[in-house]
Backbone as numpy.savetxt, mean C-alpha at the origin, in Angstrom:
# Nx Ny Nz CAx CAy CAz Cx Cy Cz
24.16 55.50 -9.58 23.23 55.76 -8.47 22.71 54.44 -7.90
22.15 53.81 -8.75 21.73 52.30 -8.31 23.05 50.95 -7.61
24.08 51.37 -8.05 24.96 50.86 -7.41 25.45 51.74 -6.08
25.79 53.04 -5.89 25.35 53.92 -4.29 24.37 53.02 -3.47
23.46 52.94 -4.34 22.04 52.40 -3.26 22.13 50.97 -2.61
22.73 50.46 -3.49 22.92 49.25 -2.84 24.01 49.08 -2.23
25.14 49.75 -1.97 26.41 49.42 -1.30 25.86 50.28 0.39
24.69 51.35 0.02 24.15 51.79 1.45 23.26 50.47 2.05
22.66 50.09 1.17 21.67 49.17 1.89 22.44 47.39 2.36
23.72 47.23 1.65 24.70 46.50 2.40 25.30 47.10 3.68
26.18 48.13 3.51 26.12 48.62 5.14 25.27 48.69 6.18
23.79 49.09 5.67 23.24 49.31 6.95 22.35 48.15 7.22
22.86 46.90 6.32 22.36 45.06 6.38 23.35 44.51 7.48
24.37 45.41 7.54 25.70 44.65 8.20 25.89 44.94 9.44
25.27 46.70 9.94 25.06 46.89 11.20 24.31 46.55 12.06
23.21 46.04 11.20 21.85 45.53 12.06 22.25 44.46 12.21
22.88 43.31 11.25 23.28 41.88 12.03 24.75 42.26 13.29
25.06 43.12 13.29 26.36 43.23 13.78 25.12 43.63 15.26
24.64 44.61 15.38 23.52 44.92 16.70 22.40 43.57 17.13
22.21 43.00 15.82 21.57 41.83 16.75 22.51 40.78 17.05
23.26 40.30 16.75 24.75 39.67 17.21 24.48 39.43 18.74
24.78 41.54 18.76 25.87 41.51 19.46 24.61 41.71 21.46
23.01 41.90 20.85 22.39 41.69 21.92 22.10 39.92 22.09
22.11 39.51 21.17 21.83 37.82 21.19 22.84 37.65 22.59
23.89 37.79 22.19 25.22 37.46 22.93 25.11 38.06 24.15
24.26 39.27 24.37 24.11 39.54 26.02 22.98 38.96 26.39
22.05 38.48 25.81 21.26 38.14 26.26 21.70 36.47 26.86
22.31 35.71 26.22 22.70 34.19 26.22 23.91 34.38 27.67
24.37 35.44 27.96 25.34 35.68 29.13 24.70 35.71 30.07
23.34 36.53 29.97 22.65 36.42 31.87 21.54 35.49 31.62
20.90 34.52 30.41 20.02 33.60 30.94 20.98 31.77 30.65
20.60 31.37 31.59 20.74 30.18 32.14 20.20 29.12 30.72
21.58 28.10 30.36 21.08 27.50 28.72 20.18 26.30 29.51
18.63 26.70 27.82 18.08 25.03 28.15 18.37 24.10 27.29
17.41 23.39 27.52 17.67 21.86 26.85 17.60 22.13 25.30
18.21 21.29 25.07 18.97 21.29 22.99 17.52 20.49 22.68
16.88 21.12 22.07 15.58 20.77 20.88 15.74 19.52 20.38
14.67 19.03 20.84 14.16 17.48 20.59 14.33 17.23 18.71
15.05 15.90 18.53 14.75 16.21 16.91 12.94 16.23 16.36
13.33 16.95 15.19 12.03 16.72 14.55 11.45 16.29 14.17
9.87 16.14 14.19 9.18 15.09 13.61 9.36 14.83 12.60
9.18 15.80 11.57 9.58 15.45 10.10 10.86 14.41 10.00
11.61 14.64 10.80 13.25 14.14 10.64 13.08 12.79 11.44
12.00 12.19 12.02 11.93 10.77 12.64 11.14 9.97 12.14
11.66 8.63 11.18 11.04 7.71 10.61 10.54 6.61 11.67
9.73 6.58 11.40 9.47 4.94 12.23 8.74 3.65 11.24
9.27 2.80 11.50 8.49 1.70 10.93 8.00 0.73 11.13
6.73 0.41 11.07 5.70 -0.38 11.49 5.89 -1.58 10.81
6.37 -3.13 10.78 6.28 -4.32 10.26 4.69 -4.22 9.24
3.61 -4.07 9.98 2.67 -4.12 10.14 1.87 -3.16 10.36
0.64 -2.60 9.32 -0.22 -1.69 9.63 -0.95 -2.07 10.74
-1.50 -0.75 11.21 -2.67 -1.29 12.10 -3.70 -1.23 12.26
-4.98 -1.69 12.45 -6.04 -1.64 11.98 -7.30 -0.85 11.64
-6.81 0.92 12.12 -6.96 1.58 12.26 -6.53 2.16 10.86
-5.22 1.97 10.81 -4.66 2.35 9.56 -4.89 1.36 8.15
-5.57 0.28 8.39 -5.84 -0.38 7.61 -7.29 -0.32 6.66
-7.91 0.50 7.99 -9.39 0.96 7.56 -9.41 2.31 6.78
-8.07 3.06 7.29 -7.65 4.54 6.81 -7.66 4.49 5.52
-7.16 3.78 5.21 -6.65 3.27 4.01 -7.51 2.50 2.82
-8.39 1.74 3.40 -9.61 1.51 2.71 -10.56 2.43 2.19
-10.77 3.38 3.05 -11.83 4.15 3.35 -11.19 5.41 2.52
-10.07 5.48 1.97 -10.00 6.75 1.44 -9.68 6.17 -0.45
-9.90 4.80 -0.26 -10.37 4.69 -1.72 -11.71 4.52 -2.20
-12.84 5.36 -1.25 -13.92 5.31 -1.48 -14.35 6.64 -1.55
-15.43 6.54 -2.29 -16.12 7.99 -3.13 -17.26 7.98 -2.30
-17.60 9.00 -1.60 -18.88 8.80 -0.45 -20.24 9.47 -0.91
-19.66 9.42 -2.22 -21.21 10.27 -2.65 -22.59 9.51 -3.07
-23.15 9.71 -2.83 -24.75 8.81 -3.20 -25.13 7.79 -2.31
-24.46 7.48 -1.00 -25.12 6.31 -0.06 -25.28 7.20 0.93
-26.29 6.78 1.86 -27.07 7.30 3.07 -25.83 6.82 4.13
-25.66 5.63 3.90 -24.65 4.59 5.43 -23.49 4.02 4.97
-22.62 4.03 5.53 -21.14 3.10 5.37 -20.86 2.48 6.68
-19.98 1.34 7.16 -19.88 0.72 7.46 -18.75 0.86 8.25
-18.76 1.46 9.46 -16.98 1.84 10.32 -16.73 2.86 9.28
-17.50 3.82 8.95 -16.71 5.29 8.29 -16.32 5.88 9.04
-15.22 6.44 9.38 -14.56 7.77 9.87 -14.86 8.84 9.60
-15.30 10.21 10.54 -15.74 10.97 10.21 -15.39 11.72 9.15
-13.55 11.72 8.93 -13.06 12.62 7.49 -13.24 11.79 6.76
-13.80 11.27 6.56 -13.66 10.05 5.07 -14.65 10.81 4.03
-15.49 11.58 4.44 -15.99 12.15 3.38 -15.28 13.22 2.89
-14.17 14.03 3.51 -13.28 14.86 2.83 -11.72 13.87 1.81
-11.48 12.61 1.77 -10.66 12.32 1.51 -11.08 12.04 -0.02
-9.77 12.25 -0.95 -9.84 12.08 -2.26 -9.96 10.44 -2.87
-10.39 10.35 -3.61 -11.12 8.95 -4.21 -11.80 9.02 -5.44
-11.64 7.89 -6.14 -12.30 8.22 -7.55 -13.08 6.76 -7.34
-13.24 5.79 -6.32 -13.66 4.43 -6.49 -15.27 4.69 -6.17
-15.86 3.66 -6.37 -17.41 3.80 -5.91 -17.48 3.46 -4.51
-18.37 4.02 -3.54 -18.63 3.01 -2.38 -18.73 1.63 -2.82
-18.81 0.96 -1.08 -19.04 -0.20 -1.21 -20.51 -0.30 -1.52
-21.05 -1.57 -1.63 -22.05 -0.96 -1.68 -22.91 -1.84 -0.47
-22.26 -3.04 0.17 -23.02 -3.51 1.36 -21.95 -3.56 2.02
-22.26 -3.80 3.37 -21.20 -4.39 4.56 -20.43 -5.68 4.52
-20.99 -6.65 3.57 -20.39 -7.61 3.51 -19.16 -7.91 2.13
-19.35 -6.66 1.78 -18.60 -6.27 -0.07 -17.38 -5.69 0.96
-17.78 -4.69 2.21 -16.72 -3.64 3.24 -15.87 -5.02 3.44
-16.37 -5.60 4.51 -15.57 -6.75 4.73 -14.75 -7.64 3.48
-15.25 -8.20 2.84 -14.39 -8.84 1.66 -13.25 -8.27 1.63
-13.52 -6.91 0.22 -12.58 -6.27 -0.02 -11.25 -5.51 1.29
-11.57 -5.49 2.28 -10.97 -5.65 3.91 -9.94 -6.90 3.53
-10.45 -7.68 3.72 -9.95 -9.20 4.11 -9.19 -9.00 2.83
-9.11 -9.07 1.80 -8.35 -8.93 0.92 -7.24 -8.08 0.41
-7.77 -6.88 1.32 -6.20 -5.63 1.16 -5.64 -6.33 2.39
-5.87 -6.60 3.29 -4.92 -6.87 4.55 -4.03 -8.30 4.05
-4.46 -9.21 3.47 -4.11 -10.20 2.57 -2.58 -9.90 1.58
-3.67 -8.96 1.04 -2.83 -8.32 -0.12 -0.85 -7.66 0.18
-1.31 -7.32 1.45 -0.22 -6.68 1.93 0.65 -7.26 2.41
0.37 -8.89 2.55 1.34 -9.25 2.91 1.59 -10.63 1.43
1.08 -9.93 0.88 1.37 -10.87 -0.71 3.05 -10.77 -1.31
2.94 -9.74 -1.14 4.45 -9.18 -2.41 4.20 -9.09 -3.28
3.33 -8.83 -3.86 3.05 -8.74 -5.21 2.04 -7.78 -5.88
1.57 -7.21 -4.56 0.62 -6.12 -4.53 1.51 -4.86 -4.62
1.20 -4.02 -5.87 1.76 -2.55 -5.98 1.10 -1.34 -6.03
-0.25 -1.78 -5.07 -0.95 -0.38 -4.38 -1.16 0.89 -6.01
-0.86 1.96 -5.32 -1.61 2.81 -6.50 0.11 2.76 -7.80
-0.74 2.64 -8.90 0.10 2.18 -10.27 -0.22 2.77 -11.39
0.30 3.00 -12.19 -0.71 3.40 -13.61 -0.44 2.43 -14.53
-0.86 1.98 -15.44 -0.78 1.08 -16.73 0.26 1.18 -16.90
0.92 2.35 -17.33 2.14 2.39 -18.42 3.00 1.87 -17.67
3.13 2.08 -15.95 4.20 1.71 -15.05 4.16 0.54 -14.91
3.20 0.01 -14.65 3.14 -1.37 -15.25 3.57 -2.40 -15.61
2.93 -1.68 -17.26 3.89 -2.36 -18.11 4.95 -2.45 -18.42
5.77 -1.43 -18.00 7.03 -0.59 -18.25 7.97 -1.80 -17.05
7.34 -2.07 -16.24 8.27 -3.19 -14.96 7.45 -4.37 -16.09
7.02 -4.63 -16.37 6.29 -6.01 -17.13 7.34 -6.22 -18.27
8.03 -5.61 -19.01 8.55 -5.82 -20.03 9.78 -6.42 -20.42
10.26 -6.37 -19.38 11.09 -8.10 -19.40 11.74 -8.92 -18.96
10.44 -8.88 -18.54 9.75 -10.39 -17.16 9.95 -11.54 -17.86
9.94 -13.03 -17.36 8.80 -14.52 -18.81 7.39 -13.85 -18.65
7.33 -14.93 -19.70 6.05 -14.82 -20.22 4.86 -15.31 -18.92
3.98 -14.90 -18.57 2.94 -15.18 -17.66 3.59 -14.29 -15.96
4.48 -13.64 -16.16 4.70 -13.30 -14.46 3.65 -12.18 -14.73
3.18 -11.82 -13.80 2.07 -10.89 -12.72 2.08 -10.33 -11.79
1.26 -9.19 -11.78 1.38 -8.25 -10.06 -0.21 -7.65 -10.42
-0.39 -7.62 -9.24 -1.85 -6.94 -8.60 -1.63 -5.16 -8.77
-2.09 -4.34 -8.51 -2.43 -3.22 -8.32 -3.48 -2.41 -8.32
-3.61 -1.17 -7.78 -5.36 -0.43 -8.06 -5.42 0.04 -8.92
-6.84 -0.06 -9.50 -7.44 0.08 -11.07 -7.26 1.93 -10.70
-7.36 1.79 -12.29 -7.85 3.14 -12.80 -8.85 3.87 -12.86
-9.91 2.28 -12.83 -11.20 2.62 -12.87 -11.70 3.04 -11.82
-12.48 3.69 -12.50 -13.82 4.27 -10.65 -14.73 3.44 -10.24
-15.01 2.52 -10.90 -15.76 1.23 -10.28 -14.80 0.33 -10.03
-13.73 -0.07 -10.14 -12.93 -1.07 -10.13 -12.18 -1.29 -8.85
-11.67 -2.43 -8.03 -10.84 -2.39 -7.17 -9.38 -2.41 -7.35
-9.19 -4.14 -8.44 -8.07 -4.04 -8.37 -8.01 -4.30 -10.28
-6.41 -4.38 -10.55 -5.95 -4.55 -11.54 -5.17 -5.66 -11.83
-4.77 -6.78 -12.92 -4.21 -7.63 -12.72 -3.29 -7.40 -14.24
-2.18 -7.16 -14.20 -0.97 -7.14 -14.81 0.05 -7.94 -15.45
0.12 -8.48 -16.69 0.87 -9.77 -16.85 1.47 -9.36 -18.31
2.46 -10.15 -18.05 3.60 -10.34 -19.52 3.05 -11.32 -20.25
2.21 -11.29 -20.87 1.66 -12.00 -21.87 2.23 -12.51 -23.36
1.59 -12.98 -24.63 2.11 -13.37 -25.72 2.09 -12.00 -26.67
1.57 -11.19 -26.28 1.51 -9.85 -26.93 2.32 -9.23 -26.25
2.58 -8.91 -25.24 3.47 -8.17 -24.37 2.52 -8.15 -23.13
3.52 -6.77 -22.36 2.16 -6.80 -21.34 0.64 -6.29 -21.17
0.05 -6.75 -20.44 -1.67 -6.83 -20.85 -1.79 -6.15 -19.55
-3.26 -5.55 -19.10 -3.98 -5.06 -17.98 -5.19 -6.12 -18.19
-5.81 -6.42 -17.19 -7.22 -6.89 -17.25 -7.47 -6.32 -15.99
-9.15 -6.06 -15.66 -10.04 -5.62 -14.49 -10.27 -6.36 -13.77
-10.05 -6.87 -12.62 -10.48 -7.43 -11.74 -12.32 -7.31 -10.89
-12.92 -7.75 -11.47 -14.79 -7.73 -11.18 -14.73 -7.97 -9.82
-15.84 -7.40 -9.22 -16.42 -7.67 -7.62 -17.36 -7.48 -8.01
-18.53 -8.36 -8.40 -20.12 -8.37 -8.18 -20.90 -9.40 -7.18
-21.76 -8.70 -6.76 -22.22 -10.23 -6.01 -21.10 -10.84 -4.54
-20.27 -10.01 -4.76 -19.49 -10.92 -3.46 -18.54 -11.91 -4.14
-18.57 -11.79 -5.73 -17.88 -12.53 -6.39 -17.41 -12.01 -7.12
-15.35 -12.71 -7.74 -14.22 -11.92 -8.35 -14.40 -12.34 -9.89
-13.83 -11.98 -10.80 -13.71 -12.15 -12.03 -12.69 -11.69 -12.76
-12.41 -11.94 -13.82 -11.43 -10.84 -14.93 -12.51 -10.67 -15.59
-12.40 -9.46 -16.43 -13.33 -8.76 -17.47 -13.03 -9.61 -18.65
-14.44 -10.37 -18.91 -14.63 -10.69 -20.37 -14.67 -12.01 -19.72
-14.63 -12.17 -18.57 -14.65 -13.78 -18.41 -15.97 -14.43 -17.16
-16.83 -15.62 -17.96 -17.90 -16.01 -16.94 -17.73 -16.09 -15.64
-16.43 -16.94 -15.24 -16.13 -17.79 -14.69 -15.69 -17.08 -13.29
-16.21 -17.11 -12.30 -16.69 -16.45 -10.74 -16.02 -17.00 -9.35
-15.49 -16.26 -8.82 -14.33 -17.06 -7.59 -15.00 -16.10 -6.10
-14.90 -16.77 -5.24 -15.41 -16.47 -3.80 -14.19 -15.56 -3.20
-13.21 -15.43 -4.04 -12.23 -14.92 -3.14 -10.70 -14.36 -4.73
-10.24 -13.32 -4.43 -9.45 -12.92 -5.77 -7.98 -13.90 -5.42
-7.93 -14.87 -4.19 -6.99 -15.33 -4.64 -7.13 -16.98 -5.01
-8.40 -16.99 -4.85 -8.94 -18.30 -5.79 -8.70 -17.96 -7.30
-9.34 -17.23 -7.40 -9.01 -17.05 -8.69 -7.51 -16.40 -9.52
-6.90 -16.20 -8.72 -5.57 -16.24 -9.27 -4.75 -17.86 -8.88
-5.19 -18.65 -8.06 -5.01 -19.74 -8.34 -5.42 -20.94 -9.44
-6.94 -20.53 -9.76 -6.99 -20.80 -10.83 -6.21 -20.23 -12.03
-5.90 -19.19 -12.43 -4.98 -18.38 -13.65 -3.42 -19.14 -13.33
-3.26 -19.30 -12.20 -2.26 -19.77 -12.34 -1.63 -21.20 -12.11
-2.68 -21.90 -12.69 -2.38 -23.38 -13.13 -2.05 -23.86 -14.60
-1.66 -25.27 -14.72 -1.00 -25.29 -15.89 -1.54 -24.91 -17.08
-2.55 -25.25 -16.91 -3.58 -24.78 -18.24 -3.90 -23.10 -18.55
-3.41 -22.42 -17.83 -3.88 -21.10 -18.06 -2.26 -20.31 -18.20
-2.66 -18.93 -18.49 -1.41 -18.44 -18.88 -0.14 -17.78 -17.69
-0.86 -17.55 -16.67 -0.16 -16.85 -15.39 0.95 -17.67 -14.90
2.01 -17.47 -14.36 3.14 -18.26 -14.08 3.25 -17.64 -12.60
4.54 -17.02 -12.51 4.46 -16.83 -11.15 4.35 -14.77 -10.61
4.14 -14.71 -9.82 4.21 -13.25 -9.25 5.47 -12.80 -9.12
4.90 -10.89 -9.72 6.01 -10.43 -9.79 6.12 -9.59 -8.39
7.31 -9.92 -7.38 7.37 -9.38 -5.97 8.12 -8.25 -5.80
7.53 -7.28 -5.37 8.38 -5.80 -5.30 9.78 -6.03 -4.97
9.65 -6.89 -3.49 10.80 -7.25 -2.56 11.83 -8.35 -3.27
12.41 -8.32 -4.23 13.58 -9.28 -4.62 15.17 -9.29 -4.23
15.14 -10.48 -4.22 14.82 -11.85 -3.94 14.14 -11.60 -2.71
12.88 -12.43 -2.39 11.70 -12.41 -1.58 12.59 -13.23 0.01
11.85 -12.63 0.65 12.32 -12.97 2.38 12.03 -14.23 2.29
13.08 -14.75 3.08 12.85 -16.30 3.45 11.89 -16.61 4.20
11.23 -15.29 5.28 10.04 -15.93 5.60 8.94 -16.31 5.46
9.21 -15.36 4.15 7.46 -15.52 3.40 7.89 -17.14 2.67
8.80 -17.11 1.75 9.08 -18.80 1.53 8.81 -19.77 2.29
9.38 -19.56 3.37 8.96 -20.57 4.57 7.49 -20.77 4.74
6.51 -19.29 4.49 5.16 -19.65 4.97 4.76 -20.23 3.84
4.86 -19.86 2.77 4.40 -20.63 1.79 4.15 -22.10 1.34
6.37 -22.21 1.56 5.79 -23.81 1.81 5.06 -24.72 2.60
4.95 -24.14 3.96 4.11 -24.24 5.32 3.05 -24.86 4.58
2.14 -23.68 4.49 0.79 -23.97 3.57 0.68 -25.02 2.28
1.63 -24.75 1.57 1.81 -25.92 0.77 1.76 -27.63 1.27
2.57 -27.72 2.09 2.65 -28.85 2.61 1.25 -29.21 3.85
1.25 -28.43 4.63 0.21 -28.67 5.35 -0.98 -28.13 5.13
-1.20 -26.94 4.76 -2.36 -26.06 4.97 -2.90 -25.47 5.80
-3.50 -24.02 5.59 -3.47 -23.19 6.85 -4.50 -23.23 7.58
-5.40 -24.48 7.56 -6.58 -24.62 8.28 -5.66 -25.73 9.57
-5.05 -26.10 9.26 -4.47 -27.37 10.01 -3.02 -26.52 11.40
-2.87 -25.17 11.32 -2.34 -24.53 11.59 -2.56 -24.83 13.48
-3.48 -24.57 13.76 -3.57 -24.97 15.30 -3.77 -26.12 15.72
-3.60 -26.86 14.57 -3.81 -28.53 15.18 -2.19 -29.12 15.60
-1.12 -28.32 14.75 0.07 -28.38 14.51 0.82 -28.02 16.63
1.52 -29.01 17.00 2.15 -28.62 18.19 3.43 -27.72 17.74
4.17 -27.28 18.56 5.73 -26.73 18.90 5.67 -25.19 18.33
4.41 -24.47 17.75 4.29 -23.11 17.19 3.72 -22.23 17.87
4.23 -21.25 17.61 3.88 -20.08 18.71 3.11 -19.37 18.28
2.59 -18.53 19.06 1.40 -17.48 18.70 1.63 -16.31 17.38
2.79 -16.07 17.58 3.58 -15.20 16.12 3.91 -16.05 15.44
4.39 -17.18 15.06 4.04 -18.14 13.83 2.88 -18.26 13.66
1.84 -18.53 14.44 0.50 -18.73 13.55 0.01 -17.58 12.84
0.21 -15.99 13.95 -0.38 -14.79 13.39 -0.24 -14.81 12.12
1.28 -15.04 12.28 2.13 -14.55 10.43 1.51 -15.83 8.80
1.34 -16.70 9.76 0.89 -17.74 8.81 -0.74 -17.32 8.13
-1.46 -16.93 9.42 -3.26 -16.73 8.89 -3.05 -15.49 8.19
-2.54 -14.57 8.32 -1.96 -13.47 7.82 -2.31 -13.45 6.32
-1.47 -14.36 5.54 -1.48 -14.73 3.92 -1.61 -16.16 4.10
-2.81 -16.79 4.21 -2.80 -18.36 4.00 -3.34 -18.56 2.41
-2.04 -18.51 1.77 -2.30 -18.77 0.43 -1.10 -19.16 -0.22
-0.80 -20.15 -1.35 0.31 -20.44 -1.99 1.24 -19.61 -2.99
0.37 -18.66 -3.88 1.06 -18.37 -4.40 2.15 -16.99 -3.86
């Protein structure tokens, strides 16, 4: 019986596509064809060199937890619906910093945005000894994370923002800016060697800016003749060595 039932309900599956067929097909005879469907959004990548500043704030602003402050600083109205486990900022001039430093960051190579420990370490493990990469903490007070192949293996340390000033956890010693202080870590006396860059082998242009800065420095950038307005952009961009 159950096999009857279904060999009826195949036939009368087969007449109904056979009747809509077969009106599709009169219908497509007396109307006039239009235009073939634009592809789809989903199906069109585009890519931006460069965020934009809009999207740069997007992006800030949704690693912030909006609960317990009266005011923020250029908040977007959804920013209080977006997910976040970080603390607000907590002044306008902490907004700005940490700003200046993801836009920095992004053009580092060495920044790996949201990460977990184990992943980490798991790319850390066999690196030399002292290579490094940035990423966002785990923590809910924390910004960033600093990642290294150490003498134990690989290590995490916290990256501090108090005061307008950077730190590693467990350590006095206070930098105006997180890539001062990874310049300090990464001198001879300390253990950090060089960064580990998503992009390998790293673009020749970022090499080029590097040595730029190396040799001249990026304050000296408009004093410099024969450079154009997109060489300098790209240079102030990341004016930093490592």
């Amino acid at each position: 019986m159950v096999r009857d039932n279904l060999i009826r309900k195949a036939v009368q599956s087969q007449k109904q596509n056979q009747a809509a067929e077969t009106q599709s097909q009169s219908q497509a005879s007396e109307e006039p064809a239009g235009p073939e469907p634009s592809q789809s959004p989903d199906r069109v990548k585009t890519e931006s060199p460069e965020p934009t500043e809009k999207q740069l704030d997007f992006l800030l602003w949704s690693k912030l937890s909006c609960e317990g402050e009266a005011e923020f600083w250029g908040q977007p109205e959804s920013a209080a619906s977006l997910p976040s486990h970080l603390r607000p900022f907590s002044s306008k001039e902490e907004y700005k910093l940490v700003k200046r430093t993801y836009q920095q960051l992004l053009h580092s190579g060495y920044y790996w945005g949201p990460m977990t420990m184990e992943k980490a370490h798991e790319i850390l493990t066999h690196v030399p000894l002292g290579t490094f990469l940035l990423r966002d903490s785990g923590q809910p007070d924390i910004f960033f994370t600093l990642s290294y192949q150490s003498d134990d293996g690989p290590t995490s340390v916290r990256v501090q923002l108090n005061n307008l000033l950077f730190s590693l956890y467990g350590s006095q010693r206070t930098f105006e800016s997180l890539f001062a202080l990874l310049t300090y870590y990464t001198s001879s006396s300390c253990k950090l060697t060089v960064p580990y860059r998503r992009q390998r082998p790293e673009c020749l242009k970022q090499m080029c800016r590097r040595a730029f800065i190396q040799t001249y420095g990026a304050e000296s950038i408009n004093t410099l003749p024969g450079l154009g307005t997109q060489v300098k952009a790209y240079v102030v961009a990341y004016p930093h060595c490592i």
